[in-house]
N, C-alpha and C positions, 0 to 999 in steps of 0.2 A: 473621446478619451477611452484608452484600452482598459479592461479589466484587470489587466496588472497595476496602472496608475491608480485606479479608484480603491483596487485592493478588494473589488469582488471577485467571488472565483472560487474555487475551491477550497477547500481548507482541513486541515485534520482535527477531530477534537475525541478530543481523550475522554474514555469510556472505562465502567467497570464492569466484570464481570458477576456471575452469580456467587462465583468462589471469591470473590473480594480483591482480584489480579486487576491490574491496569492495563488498560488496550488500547489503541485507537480507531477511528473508522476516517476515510477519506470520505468528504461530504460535496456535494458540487453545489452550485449558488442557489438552485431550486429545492435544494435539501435531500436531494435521492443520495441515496449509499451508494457509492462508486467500490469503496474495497472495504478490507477491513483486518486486521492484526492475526496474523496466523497464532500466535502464540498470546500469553499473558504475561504480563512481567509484577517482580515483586514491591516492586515501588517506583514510584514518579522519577526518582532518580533513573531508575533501569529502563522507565519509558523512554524518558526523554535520550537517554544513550542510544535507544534502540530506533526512534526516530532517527535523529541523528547519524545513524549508518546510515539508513536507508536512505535517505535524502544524498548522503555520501558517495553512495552508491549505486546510486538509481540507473546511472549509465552501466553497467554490469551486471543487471538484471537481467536473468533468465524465467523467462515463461514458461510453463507447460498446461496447454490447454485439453482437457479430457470432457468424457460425456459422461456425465451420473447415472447412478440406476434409475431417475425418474428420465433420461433422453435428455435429459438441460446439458450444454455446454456452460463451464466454468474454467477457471485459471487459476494456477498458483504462481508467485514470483519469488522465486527462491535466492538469493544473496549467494559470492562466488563461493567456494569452497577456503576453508581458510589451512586446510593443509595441503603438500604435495603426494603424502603418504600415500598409498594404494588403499584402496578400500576406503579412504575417507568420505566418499559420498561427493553428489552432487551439489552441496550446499545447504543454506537454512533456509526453510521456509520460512519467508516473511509476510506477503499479503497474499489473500485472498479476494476474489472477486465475492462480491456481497447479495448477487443473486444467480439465478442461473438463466440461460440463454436458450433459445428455442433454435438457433441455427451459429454452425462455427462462426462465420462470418462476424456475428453479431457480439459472438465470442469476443472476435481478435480486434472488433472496434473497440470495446469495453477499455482489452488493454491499453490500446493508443489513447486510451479516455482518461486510465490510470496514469500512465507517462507524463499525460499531457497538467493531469493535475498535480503531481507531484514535484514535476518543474516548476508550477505555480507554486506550492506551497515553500517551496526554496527559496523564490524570488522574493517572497513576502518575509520568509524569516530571516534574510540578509536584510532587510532592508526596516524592521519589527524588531530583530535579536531576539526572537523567541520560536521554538519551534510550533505553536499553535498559532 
């Protein structure tokens, strides 16, 4: 039986911050933090919306992977731009990679880690009706 039938696998679960925002973290079946909410939102409601894109969206997602000032590789996955305008930017940041990585490589598996969980957590809320 696949870990999508048993329904183990990754999962998102909704978290608070120190300023009292709603966030989530993508969690995998051993409990490591795979990502986590670029931003904060102001209520369950706006979480859950903002899930909701993202899971929406997931095929549209843009990576940009960079090295910190301690030398770690990390990621961000920014959502498309929602205007045509000039100067509107490249989008919103939506996740974050939840630690950092000692080599690209290791970086850009992370992502496909992220992908791969996020497609899980869609298959489980089509089939739950909830996005946790």
């Amino acid at each position: 039986m696949s870990a999508a039938e048993t329904g183990r696998g990754p999962r998102l679960v909704p978290v608070r911050g120190a300023d009292g925002r709603a966030g989530w973290s993508l969690v995998a079946a051993n409990g490591r933090r795979l990502a986590a909410a670029v931003r904060g939102y102001r209520s369950e409601q706006e979480l859950a919306a903002g899930v909701a894109e993202l899971l929406a969206e997931r095929a549209a997602l843009r990576f940009v992977l960079s090295q910190r000032e301690d030398r770690q590789w990390a990621w961000i996955a920014y959502l498309p731009a929602r205007s045509t305008r000039a100067g509107s930017g490249g989008g919103e940041a939506v996740a974050r990679s939840a630690r950092g990585y000692l080599r690209r490589d290791q970086c850009r598996q992370s992502v496909t880690g992220f992908l791969q969980g996020v497609e899980h957590v869609q298959r489980m809320r089509r089939t739950a009706g909830s996005p946790w």
